[in-house]
Residue, then its C-alpha position, 0 to 999 in steps of 0.5 A: x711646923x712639927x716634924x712629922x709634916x716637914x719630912x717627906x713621905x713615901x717609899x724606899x727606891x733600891x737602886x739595883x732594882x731589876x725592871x723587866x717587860x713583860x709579854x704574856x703566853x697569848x701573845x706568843x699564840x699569836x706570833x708566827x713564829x716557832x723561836x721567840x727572842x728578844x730581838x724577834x719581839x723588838x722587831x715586831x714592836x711588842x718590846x721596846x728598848x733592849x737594855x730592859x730583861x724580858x719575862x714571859x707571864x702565863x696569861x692566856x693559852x698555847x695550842x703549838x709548840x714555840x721555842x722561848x728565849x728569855x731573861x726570867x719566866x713565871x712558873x706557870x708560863x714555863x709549864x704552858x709552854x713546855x706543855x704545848x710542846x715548846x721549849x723555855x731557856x734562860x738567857x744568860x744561863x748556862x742550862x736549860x730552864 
């Protein structure tokens, strides 16, 4: 059988790779709450396991100010929220992001 069949196909997997949970800013929307962390979504079954980050993606609309605690944010989702009045933080930073 000639080589290239025998090798197997497919992509390169980094080891180091870093898997977050996404929610998007409509799902904050829909939330009571004014302050937003991991521990608030996991309790409320949005997330799942907390050894994975969390990220905030810009789908959707925000009419109120929330305060968001979370490992990574899209540009755009940063904007929304910080637009509507709310704050974005980076855990696991020094500052404010």
């Amino acid at each position: 059988m000639p080589l290239q069949r025998r090798i197997p196909k497919g992509g390169f997997t980094p080891l180091n790779r870093v898997e977050y949970q996404v929610i998007n800013v409509r799902t904050l929307q829909e939330l009571e709450e004014t302050h937003v962390t991991p521990d608030v979504l996991r309790s409320q079954g949005l997330i799942g396991s907390g050894r994975v980050l969390l990220k905030i993606l810009a789908t959707g609309e925000l009419s109120r100010g929330v305060h968001v605690h979370a490992h990574a944010f899209s540009a755009s989702a940063r904007e929304k929220i910080e637009a509507a009045g709310g704050s974005a933080t980076v855990i696991g930073s020094d500052t404010d992001a």
